[in-house]
C-alpha positions as CSV (number, residue, x, y, z in Angstrom):
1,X,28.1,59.5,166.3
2,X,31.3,58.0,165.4
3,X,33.2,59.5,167.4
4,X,30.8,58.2,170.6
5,X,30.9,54.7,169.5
6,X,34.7,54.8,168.8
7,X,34.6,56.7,173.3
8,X,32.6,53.8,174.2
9,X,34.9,50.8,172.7
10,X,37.5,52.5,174.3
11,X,35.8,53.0,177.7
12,X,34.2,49.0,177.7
13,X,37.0,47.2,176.1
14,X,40.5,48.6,177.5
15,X,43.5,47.2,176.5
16,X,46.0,47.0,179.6
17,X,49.5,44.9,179.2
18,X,49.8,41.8,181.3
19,X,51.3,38.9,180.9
20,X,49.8,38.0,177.9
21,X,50.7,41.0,176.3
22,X,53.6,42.8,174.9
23,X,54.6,46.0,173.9
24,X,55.8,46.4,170.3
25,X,58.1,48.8,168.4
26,X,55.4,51.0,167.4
27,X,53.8,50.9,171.1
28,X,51.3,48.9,170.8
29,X,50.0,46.3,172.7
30,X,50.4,43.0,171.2
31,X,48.7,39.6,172.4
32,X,51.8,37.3,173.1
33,X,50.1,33.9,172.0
34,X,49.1,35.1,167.8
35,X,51.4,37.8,167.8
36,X,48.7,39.9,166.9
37,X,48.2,43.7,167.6
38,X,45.4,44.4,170.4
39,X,45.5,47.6,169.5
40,X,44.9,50.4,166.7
41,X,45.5,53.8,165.3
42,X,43.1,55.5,163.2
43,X,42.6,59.6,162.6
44,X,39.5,61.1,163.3
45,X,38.8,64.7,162.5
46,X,42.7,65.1,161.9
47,X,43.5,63.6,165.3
48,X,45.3,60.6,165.7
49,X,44.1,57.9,168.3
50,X,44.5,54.6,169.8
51,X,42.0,52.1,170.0
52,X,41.4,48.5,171.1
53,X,41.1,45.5,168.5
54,X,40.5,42.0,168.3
55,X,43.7,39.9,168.2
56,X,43.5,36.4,166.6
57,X,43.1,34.3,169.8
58,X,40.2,36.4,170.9
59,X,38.4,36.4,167.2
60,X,38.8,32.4,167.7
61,X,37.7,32.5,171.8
62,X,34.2,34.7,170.3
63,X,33.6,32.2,167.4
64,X,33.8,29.2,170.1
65,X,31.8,30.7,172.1
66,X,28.9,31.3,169.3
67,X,29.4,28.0,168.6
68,X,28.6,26.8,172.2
69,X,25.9,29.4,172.5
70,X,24.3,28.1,169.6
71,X,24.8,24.1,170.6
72,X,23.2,25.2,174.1
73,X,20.5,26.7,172.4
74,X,20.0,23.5,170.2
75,X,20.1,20.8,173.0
76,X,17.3,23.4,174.9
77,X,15.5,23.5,172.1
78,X,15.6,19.5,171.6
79,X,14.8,19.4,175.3
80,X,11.8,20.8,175.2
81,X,10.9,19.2,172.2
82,X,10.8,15.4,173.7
83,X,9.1,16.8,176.7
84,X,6.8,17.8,174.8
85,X,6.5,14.6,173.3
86,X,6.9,12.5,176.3
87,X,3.7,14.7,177.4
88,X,2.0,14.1,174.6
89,X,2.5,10.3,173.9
90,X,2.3,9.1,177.4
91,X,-0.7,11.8,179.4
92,X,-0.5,11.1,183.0
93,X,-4.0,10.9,184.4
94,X,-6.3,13.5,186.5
95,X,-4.0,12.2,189.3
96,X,-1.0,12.8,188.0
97,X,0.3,9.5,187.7
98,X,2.8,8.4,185.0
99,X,0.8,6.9,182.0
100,X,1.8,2.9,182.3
101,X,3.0,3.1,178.7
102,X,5.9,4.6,179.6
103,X,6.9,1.7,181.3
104,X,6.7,-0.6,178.1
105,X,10.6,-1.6,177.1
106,X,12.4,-4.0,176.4
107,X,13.3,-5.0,180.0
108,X,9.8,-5.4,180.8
109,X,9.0,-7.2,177.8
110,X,7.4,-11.2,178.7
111,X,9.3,-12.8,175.8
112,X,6.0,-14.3,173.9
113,X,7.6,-13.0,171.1
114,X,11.4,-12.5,170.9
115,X,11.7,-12.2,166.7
116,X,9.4,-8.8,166.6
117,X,11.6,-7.7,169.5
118,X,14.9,-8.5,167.5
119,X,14.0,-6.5,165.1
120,X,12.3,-3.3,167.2
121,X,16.2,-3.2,168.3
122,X,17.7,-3.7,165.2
123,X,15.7,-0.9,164.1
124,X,16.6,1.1,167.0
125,X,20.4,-0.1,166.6
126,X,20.1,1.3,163.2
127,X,17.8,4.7,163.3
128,X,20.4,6.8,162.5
129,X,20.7,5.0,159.0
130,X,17.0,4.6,158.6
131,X,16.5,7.9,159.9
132,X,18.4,9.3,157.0
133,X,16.3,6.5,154.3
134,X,13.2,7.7,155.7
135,X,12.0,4.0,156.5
136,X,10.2,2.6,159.1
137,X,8.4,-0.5,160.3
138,X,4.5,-1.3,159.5
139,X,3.5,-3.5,162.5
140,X,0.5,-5.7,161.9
141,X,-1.2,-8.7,163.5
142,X,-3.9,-9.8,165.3
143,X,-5.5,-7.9,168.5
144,X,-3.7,-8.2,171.6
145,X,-0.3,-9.7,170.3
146,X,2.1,-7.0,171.2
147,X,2.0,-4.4,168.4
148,X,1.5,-1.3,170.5
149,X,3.9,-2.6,173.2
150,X,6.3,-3.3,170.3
151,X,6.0,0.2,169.0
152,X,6.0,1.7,172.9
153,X,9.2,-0.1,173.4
154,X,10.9,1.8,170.2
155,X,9.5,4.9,171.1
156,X,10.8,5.3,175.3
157,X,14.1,3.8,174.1
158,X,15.0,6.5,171.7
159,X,13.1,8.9,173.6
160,X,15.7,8.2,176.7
161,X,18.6,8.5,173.6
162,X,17.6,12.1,173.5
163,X,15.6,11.7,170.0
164,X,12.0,13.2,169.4
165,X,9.6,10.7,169.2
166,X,5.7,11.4,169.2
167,X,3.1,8.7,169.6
168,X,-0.5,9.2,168.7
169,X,-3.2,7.8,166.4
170,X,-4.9,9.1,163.5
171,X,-8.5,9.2,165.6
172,X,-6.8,11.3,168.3
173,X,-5.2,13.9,165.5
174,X,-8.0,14.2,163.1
175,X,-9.9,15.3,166.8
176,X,-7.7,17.5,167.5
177,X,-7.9,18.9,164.0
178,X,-11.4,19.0,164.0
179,X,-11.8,21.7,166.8
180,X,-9.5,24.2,164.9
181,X,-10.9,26.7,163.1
182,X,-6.6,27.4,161.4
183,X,-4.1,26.4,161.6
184,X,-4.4,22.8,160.6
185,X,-1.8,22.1,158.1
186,X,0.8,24.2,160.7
187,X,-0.5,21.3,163.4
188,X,0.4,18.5,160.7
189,X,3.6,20.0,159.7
190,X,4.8,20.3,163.6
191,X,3.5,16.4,164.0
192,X,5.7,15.5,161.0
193,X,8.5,17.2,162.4
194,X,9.6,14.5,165.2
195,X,12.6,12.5,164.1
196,X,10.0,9.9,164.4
197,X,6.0,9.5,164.3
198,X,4.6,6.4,165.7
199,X,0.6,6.3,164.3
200,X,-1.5,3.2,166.8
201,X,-4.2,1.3,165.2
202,X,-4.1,2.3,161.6
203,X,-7.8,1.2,160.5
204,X,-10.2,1.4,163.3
205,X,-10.7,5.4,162.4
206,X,-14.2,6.5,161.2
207,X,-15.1,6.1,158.0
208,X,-15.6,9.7,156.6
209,X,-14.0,11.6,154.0
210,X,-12.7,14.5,155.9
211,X,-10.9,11.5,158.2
212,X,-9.5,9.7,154.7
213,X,-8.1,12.9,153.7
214,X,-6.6,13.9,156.9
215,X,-5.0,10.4,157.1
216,X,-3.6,10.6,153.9
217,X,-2.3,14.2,154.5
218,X,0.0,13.3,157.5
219,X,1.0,10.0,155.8
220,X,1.8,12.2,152.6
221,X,3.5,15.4,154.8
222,X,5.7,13.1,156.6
223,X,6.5,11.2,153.3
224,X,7.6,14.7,152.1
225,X,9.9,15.2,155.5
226,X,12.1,11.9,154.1
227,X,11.7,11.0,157.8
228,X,10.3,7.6,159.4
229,X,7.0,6.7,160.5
230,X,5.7,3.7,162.5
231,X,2.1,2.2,162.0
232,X,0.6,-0.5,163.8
233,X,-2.8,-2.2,162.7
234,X,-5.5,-5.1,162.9
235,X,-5.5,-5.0,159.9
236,X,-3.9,-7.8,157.6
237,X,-1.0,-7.1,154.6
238,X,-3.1,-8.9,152.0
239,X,-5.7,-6.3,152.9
240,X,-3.2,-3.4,152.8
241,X,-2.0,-4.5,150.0
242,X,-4.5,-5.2,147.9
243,X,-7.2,-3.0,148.9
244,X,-9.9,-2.4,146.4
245,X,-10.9,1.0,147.8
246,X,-9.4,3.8,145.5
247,X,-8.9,5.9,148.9
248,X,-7.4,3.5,151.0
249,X,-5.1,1.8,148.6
250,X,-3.8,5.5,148.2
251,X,-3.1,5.6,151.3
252,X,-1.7,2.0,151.8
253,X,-0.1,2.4,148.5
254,X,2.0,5.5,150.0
255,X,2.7,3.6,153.8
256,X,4.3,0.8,152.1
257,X,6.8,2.4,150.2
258,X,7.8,4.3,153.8
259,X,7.8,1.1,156.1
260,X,9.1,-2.3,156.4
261,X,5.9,-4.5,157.2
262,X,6.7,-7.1,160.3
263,X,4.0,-9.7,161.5
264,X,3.6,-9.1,165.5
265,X,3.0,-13.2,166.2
266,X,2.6,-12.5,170.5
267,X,0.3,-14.0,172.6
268,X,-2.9,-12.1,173.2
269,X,-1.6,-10.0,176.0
270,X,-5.5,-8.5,176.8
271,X,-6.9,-11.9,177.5
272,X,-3.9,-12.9,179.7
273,X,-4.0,-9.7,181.7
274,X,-8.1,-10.1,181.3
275,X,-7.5,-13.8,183.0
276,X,-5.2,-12.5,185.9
277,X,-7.3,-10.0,186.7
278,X,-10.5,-12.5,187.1
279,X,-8.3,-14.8,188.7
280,X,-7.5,-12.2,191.3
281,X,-11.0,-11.2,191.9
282,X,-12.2,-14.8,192.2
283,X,-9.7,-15.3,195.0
284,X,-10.6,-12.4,196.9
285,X,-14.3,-13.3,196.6
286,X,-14.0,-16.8,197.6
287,X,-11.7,-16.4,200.4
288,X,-12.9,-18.1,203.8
């Protein structure tokens, strides 16, 4: 057996002198850059033989190359990881189209509220730091006023800086867990695992128990990861607060030790886009 591995080095990994190379005293080949032999003896069975070794400059050339392999292998796997996302956050329709969403930065932002947006970038600027603290932004306001666009804007921005961002809401997950029959904490643990988790419209969920526990599960696993969550809501911060429900305020209680809270003061962005499109109607109708 030995002997057939020792046939085979010699046969796939032949040592041959070029200019690389030398000759030594005791006839062996030597690589010319370390100084190191490139060859062996060693007895087998009583006979003497030469073999082929690794010199230093090719031990350091196959580390190097692990190392590439294994950052190649990384960058795939974070590839595939924020399309996955991507897919996820932002479904195109039955047609295929691009969900509109994706389109909500900072260019195409209207400016009815340029102090939320200072500090979405700020927070962006910094998410390696916060990242690390685990901290992110609680984002709540009134309906219409920019929170979700606010939180879309965070999300494509890092997503395009190559960092795994997944967008949902708790309704849409606590679905999703309800039609497993295993598996569910596996689910949660992967949804916990983005370097951040952007949760829309904390607060207009059912109000069930199996949908309080749920809520507080991913709140509490992703507390447990140390990384940052985003949450945006109708809801008010006296009411997060100070909730009186035992349940909620758990949950609250939990949020608001992982976020920064920041009032989204916009215009109402559904009753200006609700205007335009009347006003576009009504000039088509009443057209000559």
């Amino acid at each position: 057996m030995i002997e057939k591995i020792i046939e085979n080095a010699i046969k796939n990994n032949p040592v041959t002198l070029d200019e690389n190379s030398f000759t030594g005293d005791d006839g062996l080949i030597y690589c010319r850059k370390c100084g190191v032999a490139r060859q062996c003896r060693i007895t087998l069975g009583g006979e003497e033989m030469t073999v082929p070794c690794i010199c230093k400059c090719e031990k350091e050339a196959d580390e190097q190359e692990k190392v590439r392999e294994r950052e190649r292998d990384r960058l795939l796997a974070k590839e595939r990881e924020i399309n996955k996302a991507v897919y996820y956050s932002f479904p195109k329709d039955n047609e295929g189209r691009i969900n509109k969403m994706r389109s909500w930065t900072f260019e195409n932002d209207d400016g009815a509220d340029p102090e939320t947006m200072k500090i979405a970038r700020n927070y962006i600027k910094n998410f390696d730091k916060l990242k690390k603290a685990g901290k992110g932004l609680l984002l709540w306001g009134d309906k219409g006023t920019g929170k979700t666009y606010t939180a879309c804007c965070i999300a494509n921005t890092l997503l395009d800086n190559y960092q795994s961002v997944l967008l949902t809401s708790f309704s849409r997950v606590v679905n999703e867990l309800m039609g497993m029959y295993d598996g569910k904490q596996r689910y949660i643990d992967e949804l916990c695992s983005y370097d951040l988790l952007i949760i829309d419209d904390l607060g207009v969920e059912r109000e069930t128990g199996f949908m309080r526990e749920q809520v507080f599960n991913i709140i509490d696993t992703r507390y447990r990861t140390g990384l940052p969550i985003i949450v945006t809501t109708n809801l008010t911060l006296t009411e997060i607060s100070s909730c009186p429900d035992t349940d909620k305020a758990r949950i609250y209680s939990r949020l608001l030790e992982m976020t920064f809270p920041v009032e989204v003061n916009g215009s109402d962005r559904r009753k200006q886009a609700a205007r335009k499109s009347y006003n576009e109607i009504r000039a088509m109708l009443t057209a000559d």
